[in-house]
C-alpha positions as CSV (number, residue, x, y, z in Angstrom):
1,X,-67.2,4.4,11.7
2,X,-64.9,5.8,14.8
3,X,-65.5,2.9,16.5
4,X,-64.9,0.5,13.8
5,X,-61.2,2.5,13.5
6,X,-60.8,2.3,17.7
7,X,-61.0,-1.1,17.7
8,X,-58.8,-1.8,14.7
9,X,-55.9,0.1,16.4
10,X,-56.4,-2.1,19.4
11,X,-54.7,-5.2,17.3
12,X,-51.3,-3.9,18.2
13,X,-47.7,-5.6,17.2
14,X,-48.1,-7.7,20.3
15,X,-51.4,-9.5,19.2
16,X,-49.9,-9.8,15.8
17,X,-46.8,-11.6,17.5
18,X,-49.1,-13.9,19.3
19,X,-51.3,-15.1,16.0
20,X,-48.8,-15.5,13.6
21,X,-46.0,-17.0,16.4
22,X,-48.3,-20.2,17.3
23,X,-48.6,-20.6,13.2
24,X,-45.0,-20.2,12.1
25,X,-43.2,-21.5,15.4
26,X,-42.4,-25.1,13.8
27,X,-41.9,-24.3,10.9
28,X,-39.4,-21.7,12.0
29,X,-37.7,-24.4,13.7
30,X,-38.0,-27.0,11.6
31,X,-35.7,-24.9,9.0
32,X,-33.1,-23.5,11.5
33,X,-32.6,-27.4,12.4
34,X,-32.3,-28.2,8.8
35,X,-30.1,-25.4,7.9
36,X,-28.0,-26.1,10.8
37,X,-27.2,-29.9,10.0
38,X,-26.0,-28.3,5.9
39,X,-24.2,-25.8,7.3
40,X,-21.6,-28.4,9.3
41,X,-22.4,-31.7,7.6
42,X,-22.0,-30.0,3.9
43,X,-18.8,-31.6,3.7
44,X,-17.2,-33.0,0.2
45,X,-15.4,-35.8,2.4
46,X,-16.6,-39.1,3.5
47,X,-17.7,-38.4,6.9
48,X,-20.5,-36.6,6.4
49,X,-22.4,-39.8,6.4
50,X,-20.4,-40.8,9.8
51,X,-21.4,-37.5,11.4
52,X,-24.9,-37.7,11.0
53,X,-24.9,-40.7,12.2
54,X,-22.3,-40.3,15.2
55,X,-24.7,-36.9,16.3
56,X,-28.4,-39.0,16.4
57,X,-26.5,-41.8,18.6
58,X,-24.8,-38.9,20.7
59,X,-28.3,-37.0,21.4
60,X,-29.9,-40.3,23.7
61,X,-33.1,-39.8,25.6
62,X,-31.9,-36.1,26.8
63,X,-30.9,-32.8,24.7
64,X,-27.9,-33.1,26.6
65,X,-26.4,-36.3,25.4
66,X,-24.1,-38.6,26.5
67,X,-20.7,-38.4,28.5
68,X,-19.0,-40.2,26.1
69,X,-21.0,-40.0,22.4
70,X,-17.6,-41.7,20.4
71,X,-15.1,-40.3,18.7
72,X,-15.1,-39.3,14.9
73,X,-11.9,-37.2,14.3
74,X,-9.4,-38.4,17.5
75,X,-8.4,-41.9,17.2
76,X,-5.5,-41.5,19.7
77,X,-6.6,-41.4,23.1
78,X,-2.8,-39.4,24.4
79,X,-3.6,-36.6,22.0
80,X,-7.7,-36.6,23.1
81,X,-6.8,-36.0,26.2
82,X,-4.1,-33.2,25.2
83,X,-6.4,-31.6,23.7
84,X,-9.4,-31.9,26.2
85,X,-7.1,-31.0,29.2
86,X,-6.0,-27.9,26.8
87,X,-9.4,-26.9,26.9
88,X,-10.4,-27.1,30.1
89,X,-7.6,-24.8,30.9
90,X,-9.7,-22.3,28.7
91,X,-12.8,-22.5,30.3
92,X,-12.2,-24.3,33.3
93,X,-15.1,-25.9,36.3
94,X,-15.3,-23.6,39.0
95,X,-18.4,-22.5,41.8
96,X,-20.4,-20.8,38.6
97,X,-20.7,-24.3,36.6
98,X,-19.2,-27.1,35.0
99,X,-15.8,-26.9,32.5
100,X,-15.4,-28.1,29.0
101,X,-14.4,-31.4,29.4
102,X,-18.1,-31.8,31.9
103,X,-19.6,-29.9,28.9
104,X,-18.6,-32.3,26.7
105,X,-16.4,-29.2,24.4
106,X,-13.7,-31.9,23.4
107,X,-16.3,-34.2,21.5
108,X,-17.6,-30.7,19.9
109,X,-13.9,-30.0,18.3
110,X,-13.6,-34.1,17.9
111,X,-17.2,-34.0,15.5
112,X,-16.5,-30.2,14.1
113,X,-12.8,-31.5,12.7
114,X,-14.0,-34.5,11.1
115,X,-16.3,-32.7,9.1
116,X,-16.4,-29.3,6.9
117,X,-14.8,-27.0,9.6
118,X,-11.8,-29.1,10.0
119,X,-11.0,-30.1,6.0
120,X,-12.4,-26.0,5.4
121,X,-13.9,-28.0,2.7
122,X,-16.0,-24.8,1.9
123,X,-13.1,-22.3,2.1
124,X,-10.6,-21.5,-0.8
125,X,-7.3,-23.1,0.1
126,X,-5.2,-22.8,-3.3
127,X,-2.3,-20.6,-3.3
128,X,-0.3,-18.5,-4.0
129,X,0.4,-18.2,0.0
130,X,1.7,-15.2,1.6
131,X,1.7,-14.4,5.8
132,X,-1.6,-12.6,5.8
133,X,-2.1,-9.7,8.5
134,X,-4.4,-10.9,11.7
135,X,-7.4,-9.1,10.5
136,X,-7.6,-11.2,8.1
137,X,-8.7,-14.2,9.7
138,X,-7.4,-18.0,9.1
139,X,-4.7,-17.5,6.1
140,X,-2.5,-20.6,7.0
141,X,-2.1,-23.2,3.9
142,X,-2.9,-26.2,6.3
143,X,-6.4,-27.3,7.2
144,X,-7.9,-26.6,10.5
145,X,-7.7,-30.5,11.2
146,X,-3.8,-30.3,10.4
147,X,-3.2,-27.4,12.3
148,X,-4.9,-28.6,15.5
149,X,-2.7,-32.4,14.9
150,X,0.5,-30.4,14.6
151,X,-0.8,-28.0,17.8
152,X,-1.1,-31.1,19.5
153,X,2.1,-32.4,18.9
154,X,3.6,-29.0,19.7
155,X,2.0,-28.7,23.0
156,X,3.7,-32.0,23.6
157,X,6.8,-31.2,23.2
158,X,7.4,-27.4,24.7
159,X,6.1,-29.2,27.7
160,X,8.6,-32.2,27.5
161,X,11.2,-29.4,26.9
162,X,10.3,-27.2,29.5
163,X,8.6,-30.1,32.3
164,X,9.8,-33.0,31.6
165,X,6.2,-34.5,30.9
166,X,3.3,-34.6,28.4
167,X,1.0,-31.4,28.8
168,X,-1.9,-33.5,30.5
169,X,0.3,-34.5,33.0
170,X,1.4,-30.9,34.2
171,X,0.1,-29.1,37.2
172,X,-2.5,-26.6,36.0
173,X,-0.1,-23.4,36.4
174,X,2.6,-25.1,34.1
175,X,-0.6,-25.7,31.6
176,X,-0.9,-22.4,32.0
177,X,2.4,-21.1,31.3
178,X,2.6,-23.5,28.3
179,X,-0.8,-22.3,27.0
180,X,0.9,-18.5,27.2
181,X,3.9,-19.4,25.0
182,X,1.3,-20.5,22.0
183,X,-1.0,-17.5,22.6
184,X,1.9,-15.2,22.4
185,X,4.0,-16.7,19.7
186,X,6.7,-17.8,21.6
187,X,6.2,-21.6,21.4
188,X,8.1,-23.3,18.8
189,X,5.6,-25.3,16.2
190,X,8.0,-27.1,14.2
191,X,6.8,-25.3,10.9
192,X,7.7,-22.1,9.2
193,X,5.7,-19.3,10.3
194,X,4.2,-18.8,6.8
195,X,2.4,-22.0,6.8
196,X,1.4,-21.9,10.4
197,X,1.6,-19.9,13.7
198,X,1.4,-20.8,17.3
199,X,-0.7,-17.9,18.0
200,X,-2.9,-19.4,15.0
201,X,-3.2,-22.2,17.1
202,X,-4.1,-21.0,20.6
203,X,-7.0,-18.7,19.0
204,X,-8.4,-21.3,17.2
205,X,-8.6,-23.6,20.2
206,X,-9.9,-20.7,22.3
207,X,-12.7,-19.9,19.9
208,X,-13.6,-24.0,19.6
209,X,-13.6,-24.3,23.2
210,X,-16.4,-20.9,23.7
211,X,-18.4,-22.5,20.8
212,X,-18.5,-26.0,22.5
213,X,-19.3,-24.3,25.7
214,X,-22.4,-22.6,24.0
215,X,-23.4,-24.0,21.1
216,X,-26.4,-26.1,20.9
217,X,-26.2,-29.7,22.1
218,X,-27.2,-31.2,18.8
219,X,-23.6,-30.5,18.1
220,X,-22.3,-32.7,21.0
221,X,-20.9,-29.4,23.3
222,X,-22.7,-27.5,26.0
223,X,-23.7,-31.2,27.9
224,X,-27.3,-30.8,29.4
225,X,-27.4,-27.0,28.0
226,X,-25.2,-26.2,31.2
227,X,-23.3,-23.8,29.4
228,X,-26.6,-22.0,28.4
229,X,-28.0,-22.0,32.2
230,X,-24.9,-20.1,33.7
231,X,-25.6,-17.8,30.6
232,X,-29.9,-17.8,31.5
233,X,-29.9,-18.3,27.9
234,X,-33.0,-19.7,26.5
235,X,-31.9,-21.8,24.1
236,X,-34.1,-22.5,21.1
237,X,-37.5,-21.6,21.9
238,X,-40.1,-22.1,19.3
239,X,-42.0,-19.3,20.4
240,X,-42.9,-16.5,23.2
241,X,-46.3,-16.6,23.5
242,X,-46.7,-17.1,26.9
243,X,-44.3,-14.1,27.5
244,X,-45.2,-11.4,25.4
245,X,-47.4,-10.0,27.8
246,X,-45.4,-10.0,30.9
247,X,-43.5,-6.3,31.9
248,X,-41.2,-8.5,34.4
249,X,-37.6,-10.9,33.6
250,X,-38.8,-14.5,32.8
251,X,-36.6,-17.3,33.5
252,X,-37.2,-19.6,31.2
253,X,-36.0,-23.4,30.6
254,X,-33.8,-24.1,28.1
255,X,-34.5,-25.8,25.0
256,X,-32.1,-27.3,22.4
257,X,-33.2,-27.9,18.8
258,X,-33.8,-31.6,20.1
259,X,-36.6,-30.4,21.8
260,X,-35.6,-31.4,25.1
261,X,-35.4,-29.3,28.3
């Protein structure tokens, strides 16, 4: 009887993560992919359909997609480029790894505008509208998508104002200095304050341009899951098995939810 209870205490957590992980590792999978897909295509509007379809033509033979997957959201190539040289000022290439526009971040904000995020199709939007206080997150009356179209513009313009030229067109201290003004409030956005800040702006585009950088390539950001490699970040893995039993660091491939490495 002792020994029957011996070797029953012998099948620790670690053997029970080994059984059940090589069952329920698709399936596990499976509906994280599926619930990731509702999540951003749940949208009311029309493009949901074009979305869908725009992310299976980005993904190509690789998890990391293609340099140019098509545009859903931008239809003007001047303000595409605003916004992608924006970016790259954010999170910009240097010895560790690639920057946003390499990473693909600009077609992440293109895809994530067209759909729910940018119509905040799931959000309530009706008034009565007051300033809110910065705790409590996005409180302007304007969509995400109109907010980042009038940002564009505004970048635009303090930079014609201040340079004489367009913002991709400046030298990457004067993007700097313009990209300041916005994140302190100072720029001028051409709207009253209660319907939309500049400062709303800037951390909206800062928090798109971390998200491209390291979200998973199904959503057109983070190109060949580089932004995950400077990070040693695993990606999606469907299970640990092979792991569970080693006491040292594993460096492990990534893996996006396309299954590719």
């Amino acid at each position: 009887m002792a020994d029957k209870d011996q070797k029953e205490k012998k099948f620790s957590r670690r053997d029970f993560l080994k059984t059940t992980g090589a069952a329920t590792g698709g399936i596990i999978g499976g509906s994280l992919l599926g619930g990731s897909i509702g999540m951003n295509f749940g949208s009311d509007t029309s493009t949901g359909e074009e979305e869908a379809q725009q992310t299976e033509e980005s993904g190509g033979e690789e998890a990391g997609g293609t340099e140019n997957p098509g545009r859903i959201f931008f239809h003007n190539d001047a303000d595409f480029e605003t916004i992608s040289q924006a970016m790259e000022r954010i999170f910009p290439e240097d010895d560790l790894g690639p920057g946003a526009i390499k990473l693909g971040v600009p077609y992440f904000l293109d895809m994530q505008l067209a759909g729910a995020y940018g119509n905040n199709s799931k959000e309530y939007m009706q008034g009565p509208f007051h300033e809110g206080e910065a705790t409590q997150g996005y409180q302007s009356r304007l969509t995400r998508a109109e907010l980042f179209t009038i940002g564009i513009e505004a970048l635009n313009s303090e930079s014609q104002n201040d340079f004489d030229t367009g913002f991709a067109d400046l030298e990457d201290d004067q993007k700097d200095e313009i990209l300041t003004k916005f994140e302190d409030g100072d720029a001028d956005f051409g709207i009253p304050r209660a319907a939309g800040k500049p400062e709303d702006f800037f951390r909206l585009l800062r928090s798109a341009t971390l998200q491209g950088a390291y979200a998973d390539p199904l959503y057109r950001g983070n190109r060949g899951m580089e932004g995950w490699k400077m990070k040693n970040f695993p990606g999606h893995q469907h299970a640990y098995i092979q792991q569970i039993d080693t006491d040292s660091f594993q460096e492990i491939e990534p893996q996006s939810l396309y299954g590719g490495k």
